[in-house]
C-alpha angles and dihedrals in degrees: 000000000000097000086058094059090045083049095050088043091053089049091053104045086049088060101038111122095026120089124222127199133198119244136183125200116220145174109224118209128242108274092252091053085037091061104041086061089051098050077047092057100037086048090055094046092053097045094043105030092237094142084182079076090077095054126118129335131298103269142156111228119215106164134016116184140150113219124150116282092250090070092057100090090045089055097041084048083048087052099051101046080053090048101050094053090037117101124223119276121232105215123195118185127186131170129342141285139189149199103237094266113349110055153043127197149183108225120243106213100174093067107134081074092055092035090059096044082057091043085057092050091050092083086067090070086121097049095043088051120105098169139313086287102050102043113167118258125218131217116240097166114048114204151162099245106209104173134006138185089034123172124240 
């Protein structure tokens, strides 16, 4: 357990001085499919005064990760390189879903598209590493998310 602790203290004295950020790497929908989510979550919000529904854009997430802010040109130059040779996705949804008390969801069923964009980001592990704490995760499921932190 001490060891631990000398680890952690190490981590943080090598990146002292630099500043990291936390980033997360989305799809965005077209803006028709973009505003009839909104009008979903702002529908929901609305009908079952969860306020958290208004929060943020319809996105898919792919990637969150935390790494120090003078990566960042180095990933963004990774992500476009993957962009430009990356074909258009093709995304269905049908019906809700949700996790047991804190989130509702539109299903995405087209996901072996989406699952394969984020197969092609996991060699990245080391540049979206920031240390042993702060390892990137990657997204299985893609969702709309239309509302999160609900209550039960």
């Amino acid at each position: 357990m001490k060891k631990a602790t000398s680890q952690k203290q190490y981590l943080f004295i090598s990146h002292a001085g630099y500043r990291h950020n936390e980033y997360l790497v989305i799809l965005n929908p077209h803006e028709e499919l973009r505003k009839k989510i909104t009008s979903a979550k702002e529908e929901f919000s609305e009908k079952f005064d969860a306020p958290t529904a208004r929060w943020g854009k319809p996105h898919l997430a792919l990637v969150r990760f935390k790494q120090l802010e003078m990566m960042e040109e180095r990933i963004i130059n990774h992500l476009k390189i993957l962009a430009m040779g990356y074909h258009p996705i093709k995304v269905e949804l049908k019906d809700f879903g949700s996790y047991p008390s804190h989130t509702i969801f539109i299903n995405v069923t087209t996901k072996e598209p989406i699952k394969n964009l984020v197969k092609e980001i996991k060699p990245w592990q080391k540049l979206l590493k920031l240390n042993e704490d702060n390892k990137p995760h990657f997204i299985d499921d893609p969702m709309f998310t239309i509302a999160r932190q609900l209550k039960p």
